[in-house]
C-alpha positions as CSV (number, residue, x, y, z in Angstrom):
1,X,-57.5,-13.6,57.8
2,X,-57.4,-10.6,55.6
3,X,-58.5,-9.7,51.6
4,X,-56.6,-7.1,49.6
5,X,-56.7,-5.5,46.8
6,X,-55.1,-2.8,44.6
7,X,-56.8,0.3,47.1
8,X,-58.4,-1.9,49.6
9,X,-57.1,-3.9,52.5
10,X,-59.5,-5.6,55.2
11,X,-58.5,-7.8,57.7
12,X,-60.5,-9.5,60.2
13,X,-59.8,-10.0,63.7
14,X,-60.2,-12.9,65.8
15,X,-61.0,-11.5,69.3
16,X,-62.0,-13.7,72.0
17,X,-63.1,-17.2,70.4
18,X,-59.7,-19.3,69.8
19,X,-59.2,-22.0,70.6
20,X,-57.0,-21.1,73.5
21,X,-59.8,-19.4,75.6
22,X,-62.2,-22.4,74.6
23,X,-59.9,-24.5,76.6
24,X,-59.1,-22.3,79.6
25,X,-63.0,-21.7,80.5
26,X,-63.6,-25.3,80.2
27,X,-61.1,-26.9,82.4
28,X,-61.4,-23.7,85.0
29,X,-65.2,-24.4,84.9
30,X,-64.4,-28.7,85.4
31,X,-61.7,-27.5,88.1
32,X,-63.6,-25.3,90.1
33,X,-67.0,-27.8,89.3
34,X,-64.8,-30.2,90.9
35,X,-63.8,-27.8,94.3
36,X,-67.6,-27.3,94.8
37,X,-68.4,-30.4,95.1
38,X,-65.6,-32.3,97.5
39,X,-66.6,-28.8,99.8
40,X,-70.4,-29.8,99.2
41,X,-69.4,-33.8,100.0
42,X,-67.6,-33.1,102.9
43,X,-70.7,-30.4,104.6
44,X,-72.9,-33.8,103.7
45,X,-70.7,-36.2,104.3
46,X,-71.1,-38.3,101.6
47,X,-69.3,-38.8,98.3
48,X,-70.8,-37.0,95.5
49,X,-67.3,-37.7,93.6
50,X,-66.6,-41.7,93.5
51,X,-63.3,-41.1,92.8
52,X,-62.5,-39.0,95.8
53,X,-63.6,-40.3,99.5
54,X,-65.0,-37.2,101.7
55,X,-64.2,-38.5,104.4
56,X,-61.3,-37.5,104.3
57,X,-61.9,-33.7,104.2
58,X,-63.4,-31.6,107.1
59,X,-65.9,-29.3,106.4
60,X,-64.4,-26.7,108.5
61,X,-61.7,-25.7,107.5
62,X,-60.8,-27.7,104.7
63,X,-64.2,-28.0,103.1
64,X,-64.8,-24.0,103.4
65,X,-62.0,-23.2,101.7
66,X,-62.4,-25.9,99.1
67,X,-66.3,-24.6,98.4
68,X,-64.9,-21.0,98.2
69,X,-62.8,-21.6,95.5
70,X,-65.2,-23.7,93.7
71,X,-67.7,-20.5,93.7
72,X,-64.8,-18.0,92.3
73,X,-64.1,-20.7,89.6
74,X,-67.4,-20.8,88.7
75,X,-67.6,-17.1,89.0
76,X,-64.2,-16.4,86.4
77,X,-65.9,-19.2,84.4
78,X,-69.0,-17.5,83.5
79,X,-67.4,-14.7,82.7
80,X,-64.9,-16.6,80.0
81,X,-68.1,-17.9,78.7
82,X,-69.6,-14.4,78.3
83,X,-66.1,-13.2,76.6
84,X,-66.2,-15.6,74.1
85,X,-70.4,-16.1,73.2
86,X,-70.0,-12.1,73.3
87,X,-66.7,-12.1,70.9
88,X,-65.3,-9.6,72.8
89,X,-62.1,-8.2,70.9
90,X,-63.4,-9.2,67.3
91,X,-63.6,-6.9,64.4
92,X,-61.9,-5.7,61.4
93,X,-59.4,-3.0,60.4
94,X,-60.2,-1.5,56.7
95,X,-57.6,0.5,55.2
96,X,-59.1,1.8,51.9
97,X,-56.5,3.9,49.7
98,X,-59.0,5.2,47.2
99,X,-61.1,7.1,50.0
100,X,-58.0,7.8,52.2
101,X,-59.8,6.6,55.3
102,X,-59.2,3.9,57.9
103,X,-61.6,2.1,59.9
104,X,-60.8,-0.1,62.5
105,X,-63.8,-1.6,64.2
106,X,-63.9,-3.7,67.3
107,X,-66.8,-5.1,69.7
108,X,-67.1,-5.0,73.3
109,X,-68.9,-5.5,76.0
110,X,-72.6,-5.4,76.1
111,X,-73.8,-1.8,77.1
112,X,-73.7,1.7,75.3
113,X,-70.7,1.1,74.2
114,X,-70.8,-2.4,72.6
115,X,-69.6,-1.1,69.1
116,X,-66.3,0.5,68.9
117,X,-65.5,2.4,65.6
118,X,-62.9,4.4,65.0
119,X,-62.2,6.4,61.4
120,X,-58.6,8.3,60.9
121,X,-57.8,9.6,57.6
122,X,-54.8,7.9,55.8
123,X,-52.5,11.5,55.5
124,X,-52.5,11.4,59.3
125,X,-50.5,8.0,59.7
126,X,-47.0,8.7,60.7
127,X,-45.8,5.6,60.6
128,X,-46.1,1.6,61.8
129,X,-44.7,0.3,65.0
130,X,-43.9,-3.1,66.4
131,X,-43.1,-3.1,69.5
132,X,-41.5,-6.5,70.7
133,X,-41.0,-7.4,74.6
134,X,-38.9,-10.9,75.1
135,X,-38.7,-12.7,77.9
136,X,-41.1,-15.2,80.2
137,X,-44.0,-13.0,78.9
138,X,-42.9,-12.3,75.4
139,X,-45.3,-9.9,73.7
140,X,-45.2,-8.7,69.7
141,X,-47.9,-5.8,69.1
142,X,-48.1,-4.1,66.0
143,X,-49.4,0.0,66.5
144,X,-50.3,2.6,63.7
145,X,-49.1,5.9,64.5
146,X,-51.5,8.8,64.2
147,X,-50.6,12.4,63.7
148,X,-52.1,14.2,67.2
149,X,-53.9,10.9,68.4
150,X,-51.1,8.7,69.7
151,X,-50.3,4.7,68.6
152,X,-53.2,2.9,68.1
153,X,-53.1,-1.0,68.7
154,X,-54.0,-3.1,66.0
155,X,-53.3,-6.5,66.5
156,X,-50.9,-8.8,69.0
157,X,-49.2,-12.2,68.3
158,X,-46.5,-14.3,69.7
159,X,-44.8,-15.2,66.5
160,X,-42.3,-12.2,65.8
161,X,-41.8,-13.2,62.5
162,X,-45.5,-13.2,61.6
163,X,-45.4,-9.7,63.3
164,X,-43.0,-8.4,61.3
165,X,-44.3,-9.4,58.0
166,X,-47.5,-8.2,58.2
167,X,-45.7,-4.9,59.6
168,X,-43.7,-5.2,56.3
169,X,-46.6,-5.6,53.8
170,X,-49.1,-2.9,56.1
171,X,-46.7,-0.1,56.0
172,X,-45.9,-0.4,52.1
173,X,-49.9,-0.9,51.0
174,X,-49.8,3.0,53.4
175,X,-46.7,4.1,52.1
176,X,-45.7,4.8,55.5
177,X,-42.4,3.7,57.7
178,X,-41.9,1.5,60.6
179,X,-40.8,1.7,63.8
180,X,-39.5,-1.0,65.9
181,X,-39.6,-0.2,70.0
């Protein structure tokens, strides 16, 4: 989502509530629900999961093993949960002409460093760069070149095409050139 004008161009950034990560922390937390408690059902030896006798499951070794996992489920779990109700990642990128400034703010985690912020001035951009990676892992990050300071990441997709066009329209609203890597 973005807004822009004539010497202003904001654009919002998602971070870590999409759908995506809604959907991975809830079936990890029902997956690893579920371990705990055929490990729990077979210590007891009784079903506390109708659908799934305990008897068949011995506590040592099978039901150890099965608990264990169940705990480090839980464990990566919570901390999806804490990503996303802390919106880790989110933010905005301002690029304002008429001040010659650009902001790119992100949050973190909780602590002294929660609120990441960022200023550059807009005569130090070199350039924009896309880097694209294909493969099993494909990857499409756009970066904003800074005189002295190095690329700095601004957003990542899957789509190359989207990549490319908001490239496209970034580096002319700078009046800068890109780069693809």
């Amino acid at each position: 989502m973005s807004w822009q004008s004539e010497h202003l161009w904001i654009e919002l950034i998602v971070g870590s509530r999409k759908k995506s990560n809604f959907c991975w922390a809830f079936i990890l937390f029902l997956g690893s629900l579920g371990f705990l408690l055929v490990g729990i059902s077979s210590y007891l030896d009784g079903n506390l999961i109708s659908l799934f006798p305990s008897q068949q499951i011995i506590f040592f070794p099978q039901g150890i093993v099965m608990s264990f996992y169940g705990i480090a489920g839980l464990f990566i779990s919570s901390y999806l949960w804490c990503t996303i109700s802390w919106n880790v990642g989110s933010g905005y990128d301002r690029f304002d002409r008429k001040e010659g400034i650009v902001c790119i703010f992100r949050w973190g985690f909780p602590g002294k460093n929660r609120r990441i912020l960022l200023r550059f001035l807009m005569k130090d951009i070199q350039s924009i760069r896309i880097e694209v990676k294909e493969g099993i892992y494909a990857r499409h990050v756009l970066y904003m070149e800074i005189r002295g300071q190095g690329a700095i990441p601004l957003t990542r997709t899957a789509e190359p095409r989207e990549i490319e066009q908001k490239a496209a329209k970034l580096a002319y609203f700078l009046r800068v050139p890109i780069e693809v890597f």
